[in-house]
MIDO-366863 format. One record per atom (N, C-alpha, C, O): x, y, z; residue in three letters. Coordinates in steps of 0.2 Angstrom, whole numbers, plus 5000, padded with zeros to 4 digits. Layout:
BEGIN
XYZAla
...
END
This chain:
BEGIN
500449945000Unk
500050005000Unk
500450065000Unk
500250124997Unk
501150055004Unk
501350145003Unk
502050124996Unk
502550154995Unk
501850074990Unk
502550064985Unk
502450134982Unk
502950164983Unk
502050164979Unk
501850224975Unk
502250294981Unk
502750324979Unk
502050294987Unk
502350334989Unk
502950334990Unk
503050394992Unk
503450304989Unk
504050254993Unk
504550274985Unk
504950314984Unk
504150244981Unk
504350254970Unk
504450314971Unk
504950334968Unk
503950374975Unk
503950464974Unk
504550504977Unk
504950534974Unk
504450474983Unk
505150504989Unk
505650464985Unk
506050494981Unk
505750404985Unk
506650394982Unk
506650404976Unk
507150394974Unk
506050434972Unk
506150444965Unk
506650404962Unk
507250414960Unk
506150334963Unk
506450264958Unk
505550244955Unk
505050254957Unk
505750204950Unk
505450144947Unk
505650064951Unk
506150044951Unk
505150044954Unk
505349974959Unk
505049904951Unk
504449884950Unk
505549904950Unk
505349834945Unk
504949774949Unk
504449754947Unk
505349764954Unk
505049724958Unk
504849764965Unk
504849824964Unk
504649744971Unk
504349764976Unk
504149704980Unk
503549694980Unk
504749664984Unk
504549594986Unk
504649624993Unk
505149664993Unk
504449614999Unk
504449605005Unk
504849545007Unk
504649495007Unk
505349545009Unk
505749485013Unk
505949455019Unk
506249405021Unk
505749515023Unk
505949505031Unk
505649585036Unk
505549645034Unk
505449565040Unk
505049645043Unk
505049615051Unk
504949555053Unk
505049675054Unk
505149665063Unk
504549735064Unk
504549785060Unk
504249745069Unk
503749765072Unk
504149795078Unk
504649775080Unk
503749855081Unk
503949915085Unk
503249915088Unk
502949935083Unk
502949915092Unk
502649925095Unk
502649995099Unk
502950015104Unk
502050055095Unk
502250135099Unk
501450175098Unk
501850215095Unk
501150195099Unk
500550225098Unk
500250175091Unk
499950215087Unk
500150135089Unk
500050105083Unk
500750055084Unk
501150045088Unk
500750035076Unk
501349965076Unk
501950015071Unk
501750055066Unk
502549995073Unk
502950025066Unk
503349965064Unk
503749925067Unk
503249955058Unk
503549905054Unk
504049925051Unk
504149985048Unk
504649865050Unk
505149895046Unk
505449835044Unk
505649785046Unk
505349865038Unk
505349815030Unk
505749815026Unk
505949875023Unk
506049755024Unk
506749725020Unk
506349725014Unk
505749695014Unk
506549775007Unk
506149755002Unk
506549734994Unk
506849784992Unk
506649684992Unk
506849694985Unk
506549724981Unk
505949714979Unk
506849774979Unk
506749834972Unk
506849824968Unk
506549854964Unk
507349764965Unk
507749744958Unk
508249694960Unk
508549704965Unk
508249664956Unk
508849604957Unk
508949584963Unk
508649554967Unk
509649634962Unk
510349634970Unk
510049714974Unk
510349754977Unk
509449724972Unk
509349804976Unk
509149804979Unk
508749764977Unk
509049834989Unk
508549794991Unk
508549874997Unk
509049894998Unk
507849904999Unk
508049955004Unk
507649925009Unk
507349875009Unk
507649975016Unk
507349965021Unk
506650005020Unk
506650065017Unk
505849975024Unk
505350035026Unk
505550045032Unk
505850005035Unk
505250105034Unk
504950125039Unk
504150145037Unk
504050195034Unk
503650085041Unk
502950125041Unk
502750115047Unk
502950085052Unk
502250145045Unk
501650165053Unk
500950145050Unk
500650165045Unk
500850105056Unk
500050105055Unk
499850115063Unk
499950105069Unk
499350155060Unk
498950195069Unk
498650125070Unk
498650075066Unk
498250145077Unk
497850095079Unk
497350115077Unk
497150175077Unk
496950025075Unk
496150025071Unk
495650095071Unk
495450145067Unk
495750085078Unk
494950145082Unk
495150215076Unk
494750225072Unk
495650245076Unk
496150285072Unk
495450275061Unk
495250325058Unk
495550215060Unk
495450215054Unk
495850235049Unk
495550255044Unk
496550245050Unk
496950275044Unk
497250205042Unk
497150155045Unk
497550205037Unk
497850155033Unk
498750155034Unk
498950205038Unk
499250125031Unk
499850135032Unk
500250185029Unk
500150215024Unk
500750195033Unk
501050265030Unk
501750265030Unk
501950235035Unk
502150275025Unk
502850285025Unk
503150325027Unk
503250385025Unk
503450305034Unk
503850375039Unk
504450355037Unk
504750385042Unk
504950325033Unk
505450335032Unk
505650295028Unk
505250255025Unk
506350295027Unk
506550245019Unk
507350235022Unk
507550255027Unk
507750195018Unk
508350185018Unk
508450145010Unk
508250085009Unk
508850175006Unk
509150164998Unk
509850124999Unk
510250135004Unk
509950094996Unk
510750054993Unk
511050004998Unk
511650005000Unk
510349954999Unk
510449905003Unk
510449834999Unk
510349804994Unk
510749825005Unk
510749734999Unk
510549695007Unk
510549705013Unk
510449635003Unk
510349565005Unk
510349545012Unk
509849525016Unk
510949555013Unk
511449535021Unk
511249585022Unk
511149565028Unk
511149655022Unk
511249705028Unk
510549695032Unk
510049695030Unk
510749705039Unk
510449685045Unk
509749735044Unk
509849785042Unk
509249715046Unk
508549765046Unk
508649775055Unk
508549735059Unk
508849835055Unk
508649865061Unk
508449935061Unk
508449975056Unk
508349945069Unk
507750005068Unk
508050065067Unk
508550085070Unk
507750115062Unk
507950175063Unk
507450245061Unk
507650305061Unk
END
């Protein structure tokens, strides 16, 4: 739900956009943070936020990290 926003801010084209690995942050809502394949060997981090339910908003991209690959560790930032 946030690839459109994510394609804007890093102003890239994601050929791919696969999900591989993601850890949860538990804070006013959950923030997730997401290993994603962009292409080949490309791979960045999310950072999103989704509020809680009662809230009725949908997920949101609070941050990004570009020029990651495979092995590098998803930790939080």
């Amino acid at each position: 739900q946030v690839k459109p926003e994510f394609e804007r801010r890093a102003n890239m084209n994601c050929r791919e956009c696969k999900a591989i690995e993601y850890r949860t942050q538990v804070v006013a809502g959950t923030m997730y943070f997401i290993k994603v394949q962009v292409s080949g060997a490309d791979y960045a981090h999310l950072k999103v936020f989704q509020s809680l339910p009662h809230e009725n908003q949908g997920p949101s991209l609070a941050d990004f990290q570009t020029g990651k690959t495979r092995d590098d560790p998803l930790t939080y930032f």
